[in-house]
MOPAC internal coordinates of N, CA, C and O (Angstrom, degrees):
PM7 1SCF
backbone

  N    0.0000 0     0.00 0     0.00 0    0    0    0
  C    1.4461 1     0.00 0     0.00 0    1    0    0
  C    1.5181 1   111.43 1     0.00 0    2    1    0
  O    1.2310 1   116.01 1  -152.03 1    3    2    1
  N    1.2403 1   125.18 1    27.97 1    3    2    1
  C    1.3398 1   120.38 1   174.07 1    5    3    2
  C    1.3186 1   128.94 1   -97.20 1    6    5    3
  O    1.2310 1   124.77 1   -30.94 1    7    6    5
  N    1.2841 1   108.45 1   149.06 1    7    6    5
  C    1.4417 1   107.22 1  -151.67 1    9    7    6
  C    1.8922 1    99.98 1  -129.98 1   10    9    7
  O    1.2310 1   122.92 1     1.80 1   11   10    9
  N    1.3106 1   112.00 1  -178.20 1   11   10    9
  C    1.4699 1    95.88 1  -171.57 1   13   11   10
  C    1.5134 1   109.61 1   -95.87 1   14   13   11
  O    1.2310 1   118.90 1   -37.98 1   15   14   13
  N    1.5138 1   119.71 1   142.02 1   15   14   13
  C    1.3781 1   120.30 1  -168.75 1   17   15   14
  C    1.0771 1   116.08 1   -43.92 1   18   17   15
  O    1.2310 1   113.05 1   135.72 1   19   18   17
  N    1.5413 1   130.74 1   -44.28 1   19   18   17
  C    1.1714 1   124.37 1   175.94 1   21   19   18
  C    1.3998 1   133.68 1   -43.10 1   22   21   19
  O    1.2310 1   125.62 1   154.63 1   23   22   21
  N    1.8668 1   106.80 1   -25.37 1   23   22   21
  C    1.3013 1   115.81 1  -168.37 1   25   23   22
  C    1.9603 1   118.58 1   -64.40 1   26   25   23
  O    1.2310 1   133.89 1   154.99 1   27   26   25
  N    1.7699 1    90.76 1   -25.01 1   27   26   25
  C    1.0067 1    95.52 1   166.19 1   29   27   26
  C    1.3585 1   148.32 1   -15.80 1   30   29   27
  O    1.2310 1   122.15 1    89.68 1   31   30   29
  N    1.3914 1   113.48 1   -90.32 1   31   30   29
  C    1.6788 1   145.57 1   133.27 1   33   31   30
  C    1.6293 1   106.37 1    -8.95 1   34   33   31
  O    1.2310 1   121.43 1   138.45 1   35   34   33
  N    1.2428 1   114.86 1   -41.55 1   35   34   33
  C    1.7841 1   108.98 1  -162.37 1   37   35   34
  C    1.4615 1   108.90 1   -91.88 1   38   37   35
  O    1.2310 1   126.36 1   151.15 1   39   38   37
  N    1.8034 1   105.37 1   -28.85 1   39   38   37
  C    1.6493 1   112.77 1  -165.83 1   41   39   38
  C    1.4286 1    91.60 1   -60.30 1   42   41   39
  O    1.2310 1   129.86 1   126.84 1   43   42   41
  N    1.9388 1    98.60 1   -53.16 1   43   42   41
  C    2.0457 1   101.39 1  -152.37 1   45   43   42
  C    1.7086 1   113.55 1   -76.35 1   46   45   43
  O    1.2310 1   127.91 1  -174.47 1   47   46   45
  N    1.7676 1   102.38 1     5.53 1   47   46   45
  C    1.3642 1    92.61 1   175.08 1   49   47   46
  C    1.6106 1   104.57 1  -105.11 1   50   49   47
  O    1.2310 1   122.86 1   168.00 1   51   50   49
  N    1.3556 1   112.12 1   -12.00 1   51   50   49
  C    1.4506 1   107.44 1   169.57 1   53   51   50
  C    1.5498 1   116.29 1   -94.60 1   54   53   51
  O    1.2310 1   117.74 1   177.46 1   55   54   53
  N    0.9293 1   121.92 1    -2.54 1   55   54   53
  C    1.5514 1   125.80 1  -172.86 1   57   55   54
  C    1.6688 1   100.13 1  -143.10 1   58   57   55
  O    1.2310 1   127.04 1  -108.97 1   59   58   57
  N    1.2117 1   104.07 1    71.03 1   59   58   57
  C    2.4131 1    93.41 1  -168.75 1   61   59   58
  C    1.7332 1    90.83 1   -98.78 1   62   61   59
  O    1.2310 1   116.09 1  -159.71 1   63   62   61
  N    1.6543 1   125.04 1    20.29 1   63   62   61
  C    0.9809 1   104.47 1   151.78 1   65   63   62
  C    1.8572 1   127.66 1  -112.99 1   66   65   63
  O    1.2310 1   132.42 1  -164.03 1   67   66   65
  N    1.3835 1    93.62 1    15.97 1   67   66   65
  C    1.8704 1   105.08 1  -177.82 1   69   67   66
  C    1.3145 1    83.50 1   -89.96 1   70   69   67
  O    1.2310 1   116.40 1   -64.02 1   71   70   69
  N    1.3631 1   124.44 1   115.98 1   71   70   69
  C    1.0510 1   149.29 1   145.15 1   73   71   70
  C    1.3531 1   143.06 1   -98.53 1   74   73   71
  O    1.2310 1    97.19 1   -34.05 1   75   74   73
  N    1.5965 1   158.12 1   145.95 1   75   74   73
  C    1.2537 1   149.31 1   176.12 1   77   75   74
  C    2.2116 1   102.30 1   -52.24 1   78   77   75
  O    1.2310 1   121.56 1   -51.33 1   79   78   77
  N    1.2377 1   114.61 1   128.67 1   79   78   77
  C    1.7692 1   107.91 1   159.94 1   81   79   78
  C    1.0001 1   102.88 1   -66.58 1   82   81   79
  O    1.2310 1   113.75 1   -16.74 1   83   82   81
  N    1.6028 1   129.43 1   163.26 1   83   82   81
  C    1.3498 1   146.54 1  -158.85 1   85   83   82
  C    1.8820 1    92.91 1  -146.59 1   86   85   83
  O    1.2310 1   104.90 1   -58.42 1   87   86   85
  N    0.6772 1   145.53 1   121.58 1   87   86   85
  C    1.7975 1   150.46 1  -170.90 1   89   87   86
  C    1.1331 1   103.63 1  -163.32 1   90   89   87
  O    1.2310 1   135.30 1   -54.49 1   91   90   89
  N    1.5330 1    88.01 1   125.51 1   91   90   89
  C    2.0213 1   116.73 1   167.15 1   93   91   90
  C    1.1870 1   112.02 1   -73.97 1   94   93   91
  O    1.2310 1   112.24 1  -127.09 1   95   94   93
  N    1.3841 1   132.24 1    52.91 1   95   94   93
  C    1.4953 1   129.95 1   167.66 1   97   95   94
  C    1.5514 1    90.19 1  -129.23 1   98   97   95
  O    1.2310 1   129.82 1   -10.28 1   99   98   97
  N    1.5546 1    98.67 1   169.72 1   99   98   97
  C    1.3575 1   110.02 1   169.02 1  101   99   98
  C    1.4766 1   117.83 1   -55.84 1  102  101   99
  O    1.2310 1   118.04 1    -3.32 1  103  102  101
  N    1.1429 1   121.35 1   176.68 1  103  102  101
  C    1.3435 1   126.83 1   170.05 1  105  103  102
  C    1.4527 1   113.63 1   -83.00 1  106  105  103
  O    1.2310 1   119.91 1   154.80 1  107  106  105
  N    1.3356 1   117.78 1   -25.20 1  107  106  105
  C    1.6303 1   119.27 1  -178.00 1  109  107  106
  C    1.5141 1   119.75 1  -112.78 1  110  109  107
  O    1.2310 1   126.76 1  -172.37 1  111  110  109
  N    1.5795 1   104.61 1     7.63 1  111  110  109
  C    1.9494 1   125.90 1   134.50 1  113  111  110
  C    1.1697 1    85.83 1   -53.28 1  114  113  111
  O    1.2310 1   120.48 1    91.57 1  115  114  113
  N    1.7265 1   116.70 1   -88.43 1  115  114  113
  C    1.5837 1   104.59 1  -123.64 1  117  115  114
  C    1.5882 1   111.25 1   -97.87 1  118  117  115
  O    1.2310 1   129.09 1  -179.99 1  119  118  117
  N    2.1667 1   100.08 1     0.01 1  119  118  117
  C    1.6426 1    86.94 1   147.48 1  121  119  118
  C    1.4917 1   114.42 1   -49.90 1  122  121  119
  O    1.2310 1   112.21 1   112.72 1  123  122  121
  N    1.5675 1   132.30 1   -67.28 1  123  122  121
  C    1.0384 1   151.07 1  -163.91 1  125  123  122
  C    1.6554 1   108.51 1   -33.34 1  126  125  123
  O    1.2310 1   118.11 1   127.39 1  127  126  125
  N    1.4329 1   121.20 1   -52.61 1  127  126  125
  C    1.1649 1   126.56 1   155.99 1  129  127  126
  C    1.0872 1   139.16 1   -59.55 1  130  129  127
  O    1.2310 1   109.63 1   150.98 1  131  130  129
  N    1.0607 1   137.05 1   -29.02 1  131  130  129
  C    1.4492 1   164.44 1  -157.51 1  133  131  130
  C    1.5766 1    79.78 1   -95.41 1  134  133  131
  O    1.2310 1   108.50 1    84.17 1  135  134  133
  N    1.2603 1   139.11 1   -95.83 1  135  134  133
  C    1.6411 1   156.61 1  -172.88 1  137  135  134
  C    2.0579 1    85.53 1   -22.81 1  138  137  135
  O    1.2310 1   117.31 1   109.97 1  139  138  137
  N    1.3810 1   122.72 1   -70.03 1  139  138  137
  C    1.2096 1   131.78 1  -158.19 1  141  139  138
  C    1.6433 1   111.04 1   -74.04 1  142  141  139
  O    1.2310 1   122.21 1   147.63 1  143  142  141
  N    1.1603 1   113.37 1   -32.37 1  143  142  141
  C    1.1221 1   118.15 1   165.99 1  145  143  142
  C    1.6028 1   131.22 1   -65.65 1  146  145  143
  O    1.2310 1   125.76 1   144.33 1  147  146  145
  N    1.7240 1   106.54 1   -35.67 1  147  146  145
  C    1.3262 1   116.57 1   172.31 1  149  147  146
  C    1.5383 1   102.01 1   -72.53 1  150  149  147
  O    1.2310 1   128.70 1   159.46 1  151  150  149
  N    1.0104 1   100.85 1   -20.54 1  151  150  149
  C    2.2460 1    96.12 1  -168.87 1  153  151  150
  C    1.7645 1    99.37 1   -81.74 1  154  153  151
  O    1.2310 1   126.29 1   173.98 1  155  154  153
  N    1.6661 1   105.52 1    -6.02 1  155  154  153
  C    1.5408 1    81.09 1   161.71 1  157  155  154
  C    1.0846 1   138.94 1  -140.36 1  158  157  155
  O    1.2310 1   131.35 1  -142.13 1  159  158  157
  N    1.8270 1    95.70 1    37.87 1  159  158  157
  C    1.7566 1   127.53 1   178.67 1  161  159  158
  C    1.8217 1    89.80 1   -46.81 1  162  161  159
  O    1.2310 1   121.17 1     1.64 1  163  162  161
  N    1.6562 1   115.36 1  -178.36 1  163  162  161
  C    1.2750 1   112.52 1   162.76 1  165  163  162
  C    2.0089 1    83.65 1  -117.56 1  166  165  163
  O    1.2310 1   130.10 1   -43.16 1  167  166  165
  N    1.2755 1    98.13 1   136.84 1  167  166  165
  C    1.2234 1    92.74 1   169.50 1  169  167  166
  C    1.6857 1   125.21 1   100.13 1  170  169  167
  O    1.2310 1   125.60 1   149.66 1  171  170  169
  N    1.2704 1   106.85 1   -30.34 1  171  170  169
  C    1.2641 1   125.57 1   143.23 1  173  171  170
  C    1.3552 1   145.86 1   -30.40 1  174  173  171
  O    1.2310 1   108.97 1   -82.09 1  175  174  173
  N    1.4841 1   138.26 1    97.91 1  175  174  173
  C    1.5219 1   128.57 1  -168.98 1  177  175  174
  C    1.4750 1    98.51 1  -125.13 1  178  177  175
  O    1.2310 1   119.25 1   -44.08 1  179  178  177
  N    1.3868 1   119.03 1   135.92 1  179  178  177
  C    1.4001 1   120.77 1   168.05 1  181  179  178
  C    1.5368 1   110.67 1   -86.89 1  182  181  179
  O    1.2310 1   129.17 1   -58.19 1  183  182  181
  N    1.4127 1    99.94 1   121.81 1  183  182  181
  C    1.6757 1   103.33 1   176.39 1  185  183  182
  C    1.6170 1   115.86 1   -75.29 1  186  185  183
  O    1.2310 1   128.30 1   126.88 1  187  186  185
  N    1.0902 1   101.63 1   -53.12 1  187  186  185
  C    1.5229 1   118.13 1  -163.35 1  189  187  186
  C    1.7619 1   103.93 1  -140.80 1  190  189  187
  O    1.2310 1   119.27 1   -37.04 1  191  190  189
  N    1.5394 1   118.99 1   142.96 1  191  190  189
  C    1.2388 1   129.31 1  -166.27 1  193  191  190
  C    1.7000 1   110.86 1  -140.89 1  194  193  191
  O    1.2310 1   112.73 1   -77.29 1  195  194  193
  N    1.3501 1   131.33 1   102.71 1  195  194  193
  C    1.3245 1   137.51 1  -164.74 1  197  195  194
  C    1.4170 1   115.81 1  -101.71 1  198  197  195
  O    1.2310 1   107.52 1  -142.29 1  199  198  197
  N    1.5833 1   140.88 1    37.71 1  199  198  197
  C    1.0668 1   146.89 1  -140.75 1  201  199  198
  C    1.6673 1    98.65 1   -58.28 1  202  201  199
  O    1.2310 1   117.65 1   157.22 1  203  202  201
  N    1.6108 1   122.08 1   -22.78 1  203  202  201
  C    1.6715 1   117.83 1   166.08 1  205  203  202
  C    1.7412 1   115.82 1   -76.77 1  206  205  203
  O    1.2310 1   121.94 1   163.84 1  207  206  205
  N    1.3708 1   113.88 1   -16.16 1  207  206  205
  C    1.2904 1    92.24 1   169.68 1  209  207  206
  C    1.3330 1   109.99 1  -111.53 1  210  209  207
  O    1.2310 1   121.53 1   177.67 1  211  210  209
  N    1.4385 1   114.68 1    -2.33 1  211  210  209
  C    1.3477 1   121.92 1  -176.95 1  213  211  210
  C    1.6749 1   117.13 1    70.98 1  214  213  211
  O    1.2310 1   124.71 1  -138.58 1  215  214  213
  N    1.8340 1   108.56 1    41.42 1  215  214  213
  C    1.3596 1   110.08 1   172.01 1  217  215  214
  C    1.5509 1   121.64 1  -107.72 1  218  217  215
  O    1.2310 1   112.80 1   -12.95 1  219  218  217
  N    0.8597 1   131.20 1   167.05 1  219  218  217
  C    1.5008 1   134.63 1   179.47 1  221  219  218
  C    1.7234 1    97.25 1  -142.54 1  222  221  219
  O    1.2310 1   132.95 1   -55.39 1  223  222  221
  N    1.4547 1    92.59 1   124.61 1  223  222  221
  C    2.1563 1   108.15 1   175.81 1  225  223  222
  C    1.2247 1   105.29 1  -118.12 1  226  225  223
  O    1.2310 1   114.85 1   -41.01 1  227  226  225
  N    1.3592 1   127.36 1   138.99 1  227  226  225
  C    1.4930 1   107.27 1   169.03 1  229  227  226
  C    1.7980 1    90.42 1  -159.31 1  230  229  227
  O    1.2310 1   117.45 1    35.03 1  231  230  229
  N    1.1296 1   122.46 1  -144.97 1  231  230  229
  C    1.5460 1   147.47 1  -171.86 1  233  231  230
  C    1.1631 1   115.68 1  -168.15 1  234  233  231
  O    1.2310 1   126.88 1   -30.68 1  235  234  233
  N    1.4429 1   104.37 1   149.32 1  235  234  233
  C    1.4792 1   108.82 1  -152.26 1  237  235  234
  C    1.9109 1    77.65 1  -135.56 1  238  237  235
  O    1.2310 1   116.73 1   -40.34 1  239  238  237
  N    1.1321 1   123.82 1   139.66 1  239  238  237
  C    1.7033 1   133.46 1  -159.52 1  241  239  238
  C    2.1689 1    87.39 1  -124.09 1  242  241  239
  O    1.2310 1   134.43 1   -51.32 1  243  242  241
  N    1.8380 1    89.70 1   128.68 1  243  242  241
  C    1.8363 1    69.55 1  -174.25 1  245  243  242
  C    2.0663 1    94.01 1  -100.46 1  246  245  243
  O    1.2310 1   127.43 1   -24.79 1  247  246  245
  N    1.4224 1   103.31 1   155.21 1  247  246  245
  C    1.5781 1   114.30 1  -167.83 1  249  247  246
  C    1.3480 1   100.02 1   -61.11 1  250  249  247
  O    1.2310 1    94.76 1   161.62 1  251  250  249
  N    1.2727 1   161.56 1   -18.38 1  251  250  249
  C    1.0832 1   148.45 1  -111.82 1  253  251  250
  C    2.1351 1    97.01 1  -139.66 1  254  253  251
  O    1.2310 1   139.62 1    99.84 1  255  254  253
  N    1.1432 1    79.56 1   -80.16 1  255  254  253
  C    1.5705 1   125.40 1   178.59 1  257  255  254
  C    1.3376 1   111.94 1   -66.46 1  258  257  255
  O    1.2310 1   118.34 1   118.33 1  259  258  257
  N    1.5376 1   120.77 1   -61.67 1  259  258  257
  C    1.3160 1   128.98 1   178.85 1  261  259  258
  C    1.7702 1   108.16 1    90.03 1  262  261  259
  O    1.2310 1   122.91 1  -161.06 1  263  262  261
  N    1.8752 1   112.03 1    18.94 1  263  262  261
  C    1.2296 1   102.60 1  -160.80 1  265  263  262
  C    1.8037 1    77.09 1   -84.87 1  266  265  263
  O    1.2310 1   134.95 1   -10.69 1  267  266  265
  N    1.5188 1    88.69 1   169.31 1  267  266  265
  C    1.6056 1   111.92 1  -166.35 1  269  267  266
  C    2.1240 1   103.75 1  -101.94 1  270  269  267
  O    1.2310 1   108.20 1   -31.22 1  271  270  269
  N    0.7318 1   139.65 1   148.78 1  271  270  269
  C    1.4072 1   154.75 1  -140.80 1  273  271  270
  C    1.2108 1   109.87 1  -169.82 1  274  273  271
  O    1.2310 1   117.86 1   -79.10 1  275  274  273
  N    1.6529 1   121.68 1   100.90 1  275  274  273
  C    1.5274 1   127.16 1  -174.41 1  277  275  274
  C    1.6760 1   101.68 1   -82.20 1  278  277  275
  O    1.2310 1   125.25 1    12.36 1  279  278  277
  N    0.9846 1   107.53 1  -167.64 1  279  278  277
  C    2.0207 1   119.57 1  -165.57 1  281  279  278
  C    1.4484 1   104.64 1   172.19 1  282  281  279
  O    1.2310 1   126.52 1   -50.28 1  283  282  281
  N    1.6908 1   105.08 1   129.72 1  283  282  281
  C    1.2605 1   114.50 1   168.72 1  285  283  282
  C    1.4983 1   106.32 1  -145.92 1  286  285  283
  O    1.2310 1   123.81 1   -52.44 1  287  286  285
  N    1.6617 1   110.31 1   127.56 1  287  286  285
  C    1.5912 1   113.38 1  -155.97 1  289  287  286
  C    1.3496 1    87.46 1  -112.27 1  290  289  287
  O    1.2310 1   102.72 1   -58.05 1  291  290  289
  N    1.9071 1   149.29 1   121.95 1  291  290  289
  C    1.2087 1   149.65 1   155.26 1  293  291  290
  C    1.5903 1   106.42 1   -80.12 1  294  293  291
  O    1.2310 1   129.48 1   -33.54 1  295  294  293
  N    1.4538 1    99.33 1   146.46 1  295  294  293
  C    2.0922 1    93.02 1   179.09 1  297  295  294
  C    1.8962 1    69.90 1  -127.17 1  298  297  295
  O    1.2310 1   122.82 1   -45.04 1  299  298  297
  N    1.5612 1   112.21 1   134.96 1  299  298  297
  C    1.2496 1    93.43 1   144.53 1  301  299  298
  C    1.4108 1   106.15 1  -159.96 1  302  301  299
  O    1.2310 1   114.87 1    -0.80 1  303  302  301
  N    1.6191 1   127.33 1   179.20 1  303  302  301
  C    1.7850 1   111.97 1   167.81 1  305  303  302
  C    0.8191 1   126.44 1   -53.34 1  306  305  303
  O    1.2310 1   117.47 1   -23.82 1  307  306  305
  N    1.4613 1   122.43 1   156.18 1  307  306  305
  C    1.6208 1   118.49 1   155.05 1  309  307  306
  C    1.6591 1   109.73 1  -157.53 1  310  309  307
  O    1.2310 1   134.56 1   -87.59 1  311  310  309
  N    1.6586 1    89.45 1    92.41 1  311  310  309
  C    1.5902 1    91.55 1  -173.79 1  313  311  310
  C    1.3523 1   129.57 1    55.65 1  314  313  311
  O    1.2310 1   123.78 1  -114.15 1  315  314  313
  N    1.5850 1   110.35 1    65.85 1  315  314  313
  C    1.1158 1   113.46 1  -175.54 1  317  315  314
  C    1.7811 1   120.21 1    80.73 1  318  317  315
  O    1.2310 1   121.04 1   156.74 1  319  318  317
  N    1.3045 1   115.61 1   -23.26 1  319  318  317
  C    1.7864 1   121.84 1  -157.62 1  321  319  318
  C    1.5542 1    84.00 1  -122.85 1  322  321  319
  O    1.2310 1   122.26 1    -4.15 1  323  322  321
  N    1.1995 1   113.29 1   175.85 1  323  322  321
  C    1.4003 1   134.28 1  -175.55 1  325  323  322
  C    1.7767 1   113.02 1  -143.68 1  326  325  323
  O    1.2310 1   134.15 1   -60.97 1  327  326  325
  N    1.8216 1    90.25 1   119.03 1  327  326  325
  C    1.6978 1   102.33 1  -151.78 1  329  327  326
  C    1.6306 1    82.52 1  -105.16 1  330  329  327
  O    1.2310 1   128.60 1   -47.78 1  331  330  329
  N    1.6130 1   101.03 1   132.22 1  331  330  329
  C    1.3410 1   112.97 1   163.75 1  333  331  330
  C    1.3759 1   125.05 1   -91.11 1  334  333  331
  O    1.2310 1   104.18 1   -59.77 1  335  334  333
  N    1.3794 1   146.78 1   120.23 1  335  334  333
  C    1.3786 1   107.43 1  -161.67 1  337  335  334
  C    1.9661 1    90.39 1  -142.18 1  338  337  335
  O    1.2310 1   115.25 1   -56.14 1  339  338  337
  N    1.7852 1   126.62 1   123.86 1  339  338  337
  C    1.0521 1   130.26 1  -154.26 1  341  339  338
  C    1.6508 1    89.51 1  -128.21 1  342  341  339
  O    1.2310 1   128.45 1   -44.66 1  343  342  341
  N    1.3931 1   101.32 1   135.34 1  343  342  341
  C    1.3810 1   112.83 1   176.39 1  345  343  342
  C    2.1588 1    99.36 1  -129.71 1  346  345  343
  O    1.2310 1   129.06 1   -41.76 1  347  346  345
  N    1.5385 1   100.15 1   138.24 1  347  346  345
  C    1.6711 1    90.25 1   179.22 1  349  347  346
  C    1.6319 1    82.70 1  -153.33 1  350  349  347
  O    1.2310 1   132.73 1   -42.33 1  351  350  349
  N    1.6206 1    93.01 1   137.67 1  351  350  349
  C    1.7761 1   100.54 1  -167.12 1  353  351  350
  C    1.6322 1    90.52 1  -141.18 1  354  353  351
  O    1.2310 1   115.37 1   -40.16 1  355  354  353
  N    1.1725 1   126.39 1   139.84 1  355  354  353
  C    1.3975 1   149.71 1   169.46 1  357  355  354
  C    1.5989 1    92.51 1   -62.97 1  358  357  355
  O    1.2310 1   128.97 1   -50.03 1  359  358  357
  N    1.5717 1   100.33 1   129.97 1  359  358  357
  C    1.9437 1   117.26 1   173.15 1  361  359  358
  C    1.8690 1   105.03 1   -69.80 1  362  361  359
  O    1.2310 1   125.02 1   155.59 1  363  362  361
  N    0.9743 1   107.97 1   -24.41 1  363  362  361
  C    1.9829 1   102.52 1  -163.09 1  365  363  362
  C    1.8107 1    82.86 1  -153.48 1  366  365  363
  O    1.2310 1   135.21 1   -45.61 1  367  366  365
  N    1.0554 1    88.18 1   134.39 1  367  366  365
  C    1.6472 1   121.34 1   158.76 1  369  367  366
  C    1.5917 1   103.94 1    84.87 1  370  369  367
  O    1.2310 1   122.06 1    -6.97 1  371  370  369
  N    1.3463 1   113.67 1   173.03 1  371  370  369
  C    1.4769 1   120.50 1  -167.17 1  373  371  370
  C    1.1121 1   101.18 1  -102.55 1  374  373  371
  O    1.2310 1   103.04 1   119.90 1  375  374  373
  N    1.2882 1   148.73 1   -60.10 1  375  374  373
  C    1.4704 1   153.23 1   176.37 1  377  375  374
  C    1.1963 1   128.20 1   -80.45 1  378  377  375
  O    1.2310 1   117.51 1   -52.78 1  379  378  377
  N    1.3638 1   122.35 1   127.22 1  379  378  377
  C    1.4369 1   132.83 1  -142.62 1  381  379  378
  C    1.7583 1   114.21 1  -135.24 1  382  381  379
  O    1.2310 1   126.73 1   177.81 1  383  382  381
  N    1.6492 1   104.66 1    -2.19 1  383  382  381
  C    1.4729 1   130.22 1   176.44 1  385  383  382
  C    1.7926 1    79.99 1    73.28 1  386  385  383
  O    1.2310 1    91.24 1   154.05 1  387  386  385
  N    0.9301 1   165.86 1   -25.95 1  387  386  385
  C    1.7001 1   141.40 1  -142.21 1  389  387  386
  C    0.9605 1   115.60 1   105.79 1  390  389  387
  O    1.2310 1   120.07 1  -174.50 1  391  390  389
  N    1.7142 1   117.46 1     5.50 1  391  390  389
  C    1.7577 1   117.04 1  -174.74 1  393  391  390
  C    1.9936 1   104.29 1   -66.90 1  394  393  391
  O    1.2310 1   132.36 1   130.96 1  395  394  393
  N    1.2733 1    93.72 1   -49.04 1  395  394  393
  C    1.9496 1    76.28 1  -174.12 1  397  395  394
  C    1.1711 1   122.63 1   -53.29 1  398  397  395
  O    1.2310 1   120.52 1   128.01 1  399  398  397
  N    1.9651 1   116.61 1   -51.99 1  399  398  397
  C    0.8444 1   123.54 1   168.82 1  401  399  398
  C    2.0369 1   128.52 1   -35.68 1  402  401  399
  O    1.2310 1   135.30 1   139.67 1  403  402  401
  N    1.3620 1    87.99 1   -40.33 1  403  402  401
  C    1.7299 1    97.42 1   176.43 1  405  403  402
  C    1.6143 1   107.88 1   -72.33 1  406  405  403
  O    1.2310 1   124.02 1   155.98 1  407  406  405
  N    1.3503 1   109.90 1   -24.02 1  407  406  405
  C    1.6192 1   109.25 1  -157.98 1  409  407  406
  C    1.8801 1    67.55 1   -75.94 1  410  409  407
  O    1.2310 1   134.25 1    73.03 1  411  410  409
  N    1.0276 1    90.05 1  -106.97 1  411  410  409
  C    1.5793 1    87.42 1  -171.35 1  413  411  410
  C    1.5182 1   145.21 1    -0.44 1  414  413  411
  O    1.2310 1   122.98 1   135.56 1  415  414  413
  N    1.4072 1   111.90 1   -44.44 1  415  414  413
  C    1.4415 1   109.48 1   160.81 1  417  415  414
  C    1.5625 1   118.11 1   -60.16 1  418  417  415
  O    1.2310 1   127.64 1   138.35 1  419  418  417
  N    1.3161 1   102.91 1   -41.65 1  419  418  417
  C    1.6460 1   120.66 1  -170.11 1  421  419  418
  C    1.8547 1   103.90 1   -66.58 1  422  421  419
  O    1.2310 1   120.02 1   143.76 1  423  422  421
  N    1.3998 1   117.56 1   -36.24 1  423  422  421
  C    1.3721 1   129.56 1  -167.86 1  425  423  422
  C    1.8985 1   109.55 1   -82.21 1  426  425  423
  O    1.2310 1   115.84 1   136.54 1  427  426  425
  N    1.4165 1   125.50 1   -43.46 1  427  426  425
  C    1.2547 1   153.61 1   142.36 1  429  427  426
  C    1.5301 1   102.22 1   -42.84 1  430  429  427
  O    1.2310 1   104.05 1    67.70 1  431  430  429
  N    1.1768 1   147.00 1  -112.30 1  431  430  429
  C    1.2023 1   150.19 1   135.03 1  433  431  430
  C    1.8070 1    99.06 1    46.76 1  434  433  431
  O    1.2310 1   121.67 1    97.11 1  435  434  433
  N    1.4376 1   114.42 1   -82.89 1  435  434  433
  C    1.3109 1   118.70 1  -165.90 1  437  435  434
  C    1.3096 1   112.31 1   -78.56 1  438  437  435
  O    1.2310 1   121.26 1   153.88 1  439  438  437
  N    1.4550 1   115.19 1   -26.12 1  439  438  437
  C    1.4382 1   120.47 1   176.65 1  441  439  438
  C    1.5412 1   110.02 1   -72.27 1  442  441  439
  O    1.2310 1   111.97 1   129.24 1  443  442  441
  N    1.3831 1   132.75 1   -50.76 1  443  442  441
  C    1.6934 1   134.45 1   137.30 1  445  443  442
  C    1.4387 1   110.80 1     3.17 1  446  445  443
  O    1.2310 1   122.80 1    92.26 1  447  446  445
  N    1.2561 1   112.24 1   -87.74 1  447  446  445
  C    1.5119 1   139.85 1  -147.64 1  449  447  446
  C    2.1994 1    91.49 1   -74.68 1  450  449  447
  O    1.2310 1   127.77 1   154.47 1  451  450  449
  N    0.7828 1   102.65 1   -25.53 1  451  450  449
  C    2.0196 1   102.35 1  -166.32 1  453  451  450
  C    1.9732 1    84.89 1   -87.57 1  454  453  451
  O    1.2310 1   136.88 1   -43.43 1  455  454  453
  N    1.4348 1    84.92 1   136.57 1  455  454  453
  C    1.6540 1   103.95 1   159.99 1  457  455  454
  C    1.1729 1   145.29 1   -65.37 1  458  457  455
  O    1.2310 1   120.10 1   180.00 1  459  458  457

């Protein structure tokens, strides 16, 4: 999933509200959620599953197009709180209309709001 350093700088000035979640549960709550929640994206496949670093990789296939969309969900501490932090980047081409960015707010967002 790497992308070129520069891209950095361009994502957080076009998107300065995709941010890492910040949650007062443990880290192995909202692994637990995070794992259950991705199993019921539509469209969603888990590639790879790291229960020691607490990552989840998968691809997300779009209905239309069929273009392919990588994803990497981190659960980890942060001072007491538990920081979620989701990155999802298009495999081929540069422009993506706002789909990662949306997957992500929308994915963060529901994981927040669930008990």
């Amino acid at each position: 999933m790497a992308y070129p350093e520069h891209f950095g700088p361009i994502v957080r000035e076009a998107y300065p509200d995709v941010r890492p979640l910040v949650l007062d549960e443990s880290p192995e709550r909202v692994d637990q959620r995070v794992e259950k929640l991705v199993e019921t994206q539509s469209g969603w496949e888990i590639k790879n599953r790291d229960p020691v670093k607490r990552t989840v990789e998968g691809e997300v296939s779009s209905r239309f197009f069929r273009f392919v969309d990588d994803f990497i969900i981190r659960v980890s501490d942060q001072d007491g709180k538990t920081r979620v932090d989701m990155r999802s980047k298009s495999r081929e081409g540069l422009v993506d209309a706002g789909a990662n960015a949306k997957r992500i707010r929308t994915f963060l967002t529901e994981l927040a709001s669930e008990p």
